[in-house]
Backbone as JSON Lines, residues from 0, in Angstrom:
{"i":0,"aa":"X","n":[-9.18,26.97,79.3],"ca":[-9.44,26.64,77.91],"c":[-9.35,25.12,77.76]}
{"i":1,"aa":"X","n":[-10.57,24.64,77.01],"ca":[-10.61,23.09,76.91],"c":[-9.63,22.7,75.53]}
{"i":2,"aa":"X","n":[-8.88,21.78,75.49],"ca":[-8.33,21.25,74.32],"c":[-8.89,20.34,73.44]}
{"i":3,"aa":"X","n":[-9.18,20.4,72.56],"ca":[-10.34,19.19,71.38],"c":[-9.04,18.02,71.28]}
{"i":4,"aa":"X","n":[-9.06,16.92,71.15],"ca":[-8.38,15.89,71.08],"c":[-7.58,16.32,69.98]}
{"i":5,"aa":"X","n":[-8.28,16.8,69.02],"ca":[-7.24,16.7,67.65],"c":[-5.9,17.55,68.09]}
{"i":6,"aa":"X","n":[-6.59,19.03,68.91],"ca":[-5.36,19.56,69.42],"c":[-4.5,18.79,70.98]}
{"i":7,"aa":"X","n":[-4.72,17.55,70.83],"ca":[-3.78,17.31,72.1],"c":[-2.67,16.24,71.26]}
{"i":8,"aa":"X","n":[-2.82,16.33,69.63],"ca":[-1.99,15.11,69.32],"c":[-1.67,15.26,67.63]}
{"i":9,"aa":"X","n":[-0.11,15.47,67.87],"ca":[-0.16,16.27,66.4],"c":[-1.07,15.21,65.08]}
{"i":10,"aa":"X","n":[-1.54,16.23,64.43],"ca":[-1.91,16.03,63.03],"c":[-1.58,15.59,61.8]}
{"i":11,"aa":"X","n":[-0.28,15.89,61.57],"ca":[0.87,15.72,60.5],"c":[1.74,16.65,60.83]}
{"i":12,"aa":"X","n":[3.01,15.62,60.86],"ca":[4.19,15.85,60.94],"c":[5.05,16.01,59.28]}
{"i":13,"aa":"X","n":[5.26,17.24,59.16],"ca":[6.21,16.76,57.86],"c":[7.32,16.06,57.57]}
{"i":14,"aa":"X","n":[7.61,15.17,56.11],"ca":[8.32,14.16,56.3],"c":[9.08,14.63,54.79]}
{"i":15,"aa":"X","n":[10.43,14.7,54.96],"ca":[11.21,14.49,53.48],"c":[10.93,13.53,52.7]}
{"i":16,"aa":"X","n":[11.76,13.31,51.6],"ca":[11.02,12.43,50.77],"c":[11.47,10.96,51.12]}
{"i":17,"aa":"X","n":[12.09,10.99,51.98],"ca":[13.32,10.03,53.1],"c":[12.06,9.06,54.06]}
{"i":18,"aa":"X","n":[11.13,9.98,54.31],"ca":[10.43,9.71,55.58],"c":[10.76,10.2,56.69]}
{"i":19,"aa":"X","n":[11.57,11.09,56.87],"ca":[12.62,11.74,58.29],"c":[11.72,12.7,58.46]}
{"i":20,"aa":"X","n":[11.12,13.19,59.88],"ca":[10.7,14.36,59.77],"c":[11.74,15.69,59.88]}
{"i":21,"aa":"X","n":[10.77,16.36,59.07],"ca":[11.46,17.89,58.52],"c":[12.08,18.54,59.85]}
{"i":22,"aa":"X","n":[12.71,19.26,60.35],"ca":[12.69,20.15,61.5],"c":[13.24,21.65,61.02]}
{"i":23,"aa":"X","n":[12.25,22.25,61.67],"ca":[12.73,24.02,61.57],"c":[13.12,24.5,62.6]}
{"i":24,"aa":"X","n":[13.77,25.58,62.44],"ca":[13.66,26.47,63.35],"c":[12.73,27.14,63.74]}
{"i":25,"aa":"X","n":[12.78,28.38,65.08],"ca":[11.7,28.88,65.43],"c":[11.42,30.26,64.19]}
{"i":26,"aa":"X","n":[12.96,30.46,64.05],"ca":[13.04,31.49,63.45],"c":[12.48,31.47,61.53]}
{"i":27,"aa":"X","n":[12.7,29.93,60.94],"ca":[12.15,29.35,59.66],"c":[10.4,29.68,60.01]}
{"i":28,"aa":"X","n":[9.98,29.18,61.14],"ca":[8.81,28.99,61.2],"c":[8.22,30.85,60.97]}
{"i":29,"aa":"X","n":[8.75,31.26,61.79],"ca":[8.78,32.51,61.7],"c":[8.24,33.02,60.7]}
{"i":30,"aa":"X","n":[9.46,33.2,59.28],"ca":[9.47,33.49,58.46],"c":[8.2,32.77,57.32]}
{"i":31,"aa":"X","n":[7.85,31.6,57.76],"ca":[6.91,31.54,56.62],"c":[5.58,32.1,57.27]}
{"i":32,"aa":"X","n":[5.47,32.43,58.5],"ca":[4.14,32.99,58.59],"c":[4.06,34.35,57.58]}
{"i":33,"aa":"X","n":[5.38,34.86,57.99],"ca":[5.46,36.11,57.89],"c":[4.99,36.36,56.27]}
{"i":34,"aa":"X","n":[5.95,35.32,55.2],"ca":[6.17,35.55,54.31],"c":[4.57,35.37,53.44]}
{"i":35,"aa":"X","n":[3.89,34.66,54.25],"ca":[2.55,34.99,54.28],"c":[1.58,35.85,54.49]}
{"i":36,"aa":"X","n":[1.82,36.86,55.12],"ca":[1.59,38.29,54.9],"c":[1.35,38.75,53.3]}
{"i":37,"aa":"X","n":[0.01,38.13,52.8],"ca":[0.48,38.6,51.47],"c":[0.18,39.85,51.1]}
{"i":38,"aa":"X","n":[-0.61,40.87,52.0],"ca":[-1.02,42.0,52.13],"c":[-0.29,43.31,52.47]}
{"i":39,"aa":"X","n":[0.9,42.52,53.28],"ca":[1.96,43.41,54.2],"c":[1.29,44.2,54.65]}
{"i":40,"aa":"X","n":[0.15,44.06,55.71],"ca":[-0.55,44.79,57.08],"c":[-0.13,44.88,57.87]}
{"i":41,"aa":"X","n":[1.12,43.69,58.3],"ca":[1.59,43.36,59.67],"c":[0.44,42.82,60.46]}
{"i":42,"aa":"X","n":[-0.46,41.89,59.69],"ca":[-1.06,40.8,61.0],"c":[-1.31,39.73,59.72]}
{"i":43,"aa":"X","n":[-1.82,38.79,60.24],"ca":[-2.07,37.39,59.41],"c":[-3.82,37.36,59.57]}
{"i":44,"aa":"X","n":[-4.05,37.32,58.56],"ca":[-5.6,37.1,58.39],"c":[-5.87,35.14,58.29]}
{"i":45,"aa":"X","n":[-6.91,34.66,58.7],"ca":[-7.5,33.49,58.86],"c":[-7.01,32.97,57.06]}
{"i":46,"aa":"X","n":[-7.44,33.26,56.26],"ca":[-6.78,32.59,54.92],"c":[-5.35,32.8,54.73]}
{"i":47,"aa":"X","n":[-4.54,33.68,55.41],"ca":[-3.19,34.24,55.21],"c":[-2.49,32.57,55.93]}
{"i":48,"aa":"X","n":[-3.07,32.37,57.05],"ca":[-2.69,31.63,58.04],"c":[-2.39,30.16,57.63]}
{"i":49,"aa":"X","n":[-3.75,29.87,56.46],"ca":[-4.04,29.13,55.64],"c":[-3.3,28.44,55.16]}
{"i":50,"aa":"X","n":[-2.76,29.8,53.99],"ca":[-1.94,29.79,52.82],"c":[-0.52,28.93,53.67]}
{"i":51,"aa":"X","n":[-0.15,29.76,54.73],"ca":[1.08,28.88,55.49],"c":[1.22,27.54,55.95]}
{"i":52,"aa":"X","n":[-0.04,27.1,56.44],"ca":[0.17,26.02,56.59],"c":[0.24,25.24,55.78]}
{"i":53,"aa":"X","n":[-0.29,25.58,54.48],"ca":[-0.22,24.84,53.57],"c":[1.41,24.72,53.01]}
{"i":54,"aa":"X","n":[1.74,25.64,53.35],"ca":[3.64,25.75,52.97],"c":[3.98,25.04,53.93]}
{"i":55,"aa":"X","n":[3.65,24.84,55.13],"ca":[4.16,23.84,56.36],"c":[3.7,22.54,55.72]}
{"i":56,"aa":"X","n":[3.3,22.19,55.08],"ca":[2.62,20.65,54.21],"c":[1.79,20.17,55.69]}
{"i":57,"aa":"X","n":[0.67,20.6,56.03],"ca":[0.04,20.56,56.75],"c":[-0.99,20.08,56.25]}
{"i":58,"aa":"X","n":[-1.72,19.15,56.73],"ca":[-2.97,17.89,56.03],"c":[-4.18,18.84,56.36]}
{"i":59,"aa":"X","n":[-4.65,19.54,57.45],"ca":[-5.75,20.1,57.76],"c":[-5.18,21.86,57.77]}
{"i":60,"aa":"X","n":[-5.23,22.32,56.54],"ca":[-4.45,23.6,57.02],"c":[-5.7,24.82,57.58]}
{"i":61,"aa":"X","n":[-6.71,24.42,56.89],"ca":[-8.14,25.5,57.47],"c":[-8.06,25.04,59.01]}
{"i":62,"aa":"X","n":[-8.33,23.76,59.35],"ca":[-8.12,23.66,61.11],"c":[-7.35,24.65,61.13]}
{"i":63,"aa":"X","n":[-6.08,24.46,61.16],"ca":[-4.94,24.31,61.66],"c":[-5.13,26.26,61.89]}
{"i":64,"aa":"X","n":[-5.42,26.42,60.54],"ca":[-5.1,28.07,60.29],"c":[-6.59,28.59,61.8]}
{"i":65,"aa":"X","n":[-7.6,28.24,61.32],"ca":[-8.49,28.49,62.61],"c":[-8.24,28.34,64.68]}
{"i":66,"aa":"X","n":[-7.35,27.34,64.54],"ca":[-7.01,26.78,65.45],"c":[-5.62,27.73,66.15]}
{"i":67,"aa":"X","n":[-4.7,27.7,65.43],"ca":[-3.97,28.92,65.64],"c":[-4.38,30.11,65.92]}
{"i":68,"aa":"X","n":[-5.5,30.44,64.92],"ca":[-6.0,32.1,65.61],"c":[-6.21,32.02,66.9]}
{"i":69,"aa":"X","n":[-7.13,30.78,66.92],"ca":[-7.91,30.92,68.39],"c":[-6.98,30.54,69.46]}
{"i":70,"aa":"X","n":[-5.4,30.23,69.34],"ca":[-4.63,30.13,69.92],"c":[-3.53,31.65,70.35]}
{"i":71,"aa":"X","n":[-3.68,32.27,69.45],"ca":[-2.53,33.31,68.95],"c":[-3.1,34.89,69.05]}
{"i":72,"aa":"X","n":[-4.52,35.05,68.81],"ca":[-4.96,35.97,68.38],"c":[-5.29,36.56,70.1]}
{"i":73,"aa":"X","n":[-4.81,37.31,70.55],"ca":[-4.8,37.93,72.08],"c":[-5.76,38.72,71.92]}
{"i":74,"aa":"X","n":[-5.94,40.13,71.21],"ca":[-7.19,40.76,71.14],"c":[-8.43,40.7,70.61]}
{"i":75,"aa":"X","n":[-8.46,39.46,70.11],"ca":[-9.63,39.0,69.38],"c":[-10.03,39.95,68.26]}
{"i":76,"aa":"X","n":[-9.62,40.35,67.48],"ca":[-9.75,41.06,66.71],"c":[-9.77,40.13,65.06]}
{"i":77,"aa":"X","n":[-9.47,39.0,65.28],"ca":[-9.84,38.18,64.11],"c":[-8.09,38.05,63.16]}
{"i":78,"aa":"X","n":[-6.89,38.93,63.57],"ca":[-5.88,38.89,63.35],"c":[-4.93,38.16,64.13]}
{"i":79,"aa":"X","n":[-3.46,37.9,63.51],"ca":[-2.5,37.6,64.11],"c":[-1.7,38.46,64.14]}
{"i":80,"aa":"X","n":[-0.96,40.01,64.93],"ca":[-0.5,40.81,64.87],"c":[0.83,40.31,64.6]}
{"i":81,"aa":"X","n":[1.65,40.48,63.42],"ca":[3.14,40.01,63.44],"c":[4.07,40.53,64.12]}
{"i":82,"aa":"X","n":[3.84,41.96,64.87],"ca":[4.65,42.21,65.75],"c":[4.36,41.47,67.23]}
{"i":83,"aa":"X","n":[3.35,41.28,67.78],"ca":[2.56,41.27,68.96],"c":[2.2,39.6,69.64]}
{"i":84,"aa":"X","n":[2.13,39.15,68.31],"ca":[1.23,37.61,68.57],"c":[1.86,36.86,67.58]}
{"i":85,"aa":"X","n":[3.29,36.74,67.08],"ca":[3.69,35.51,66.28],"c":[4.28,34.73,66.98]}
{"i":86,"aa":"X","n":[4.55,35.07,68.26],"ca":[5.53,34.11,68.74],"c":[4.66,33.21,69.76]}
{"i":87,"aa":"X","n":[3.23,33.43,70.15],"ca":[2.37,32.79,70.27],"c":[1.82,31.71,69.32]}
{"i":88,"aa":"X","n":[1.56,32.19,68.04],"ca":[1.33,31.07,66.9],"c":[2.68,30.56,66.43]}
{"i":89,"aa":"X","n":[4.13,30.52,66.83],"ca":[5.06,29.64,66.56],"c":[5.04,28.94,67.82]}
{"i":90,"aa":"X","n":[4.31,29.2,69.08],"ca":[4.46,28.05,70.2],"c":[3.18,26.96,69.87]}
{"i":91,"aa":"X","n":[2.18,27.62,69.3],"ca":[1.18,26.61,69.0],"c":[1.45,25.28,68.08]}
{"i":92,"aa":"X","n":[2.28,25.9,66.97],"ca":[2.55,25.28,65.91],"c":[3.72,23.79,66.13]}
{"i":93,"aa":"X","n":[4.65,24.68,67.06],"ca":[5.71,23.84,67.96],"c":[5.1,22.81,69.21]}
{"i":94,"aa":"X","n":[4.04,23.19,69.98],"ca":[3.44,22.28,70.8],"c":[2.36,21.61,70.22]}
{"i":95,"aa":"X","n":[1.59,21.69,69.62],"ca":[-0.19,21.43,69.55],"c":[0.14,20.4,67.87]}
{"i":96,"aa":"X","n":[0.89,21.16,66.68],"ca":[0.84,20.35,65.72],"c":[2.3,19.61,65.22]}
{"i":97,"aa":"X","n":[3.08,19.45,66.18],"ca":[4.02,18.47,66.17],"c":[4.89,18.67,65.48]}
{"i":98,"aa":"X","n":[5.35,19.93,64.65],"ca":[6.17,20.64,64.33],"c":[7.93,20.44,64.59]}
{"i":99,"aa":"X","n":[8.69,20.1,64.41],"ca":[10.11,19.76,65.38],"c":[11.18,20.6,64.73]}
{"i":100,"aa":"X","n":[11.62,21.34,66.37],"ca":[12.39,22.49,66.11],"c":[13.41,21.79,66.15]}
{"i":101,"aa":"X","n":[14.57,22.44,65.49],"ca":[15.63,22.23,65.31],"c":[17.06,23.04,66.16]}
């Protein structure tokens, strides 16, 4: 798999109102995918994905949300299974968009 530049170098980092960047856990990160589920299907749809990053204060959240699928989504099925494939889109989120765990 080829990497597009944008994904070799984070995008936006979130910053308090300090300027410090934010740091989560794996398990915070977790939870806002999840809590994004606004359907409660148990997978994350491409706008679901969206909606989160935009809670991550994420500058490109349609990338970001596209970019993740195509990172996360194992059966190609156009979902993010929350049992199956979140902990794939919390490694993306943690490596690719500069995210800092805590």
């Amino acid at each position: 798999m080829r990497l597009t530049q944008l994904d070799e170098h984070p995008l936006h980092v979130p910053l308090d109102n300090k300027g410090v960047k934010i740091k989560y856990s794996k398990e915070q990160l977790r939870n806002v995918f999840k809590k994004n589920d606004t359907n409660n299907d148990g997978r994350l749809s491409k706008k679901e994905l969206k909606l989160a990053f935009k809670e991550l204060d994420s500058h490109f959240p349609s990338y970001r949300a596209h970019r993740g699928l195509h990172h996360a989504d194992a059966n190609d099925d156009g979902y993010v299974d929350i049992e199956n494939e979140l902990e794939a889109l919390v490694v993306y989120v943690v490596k690719k968009c500069g995210y800092t765990i805590s």
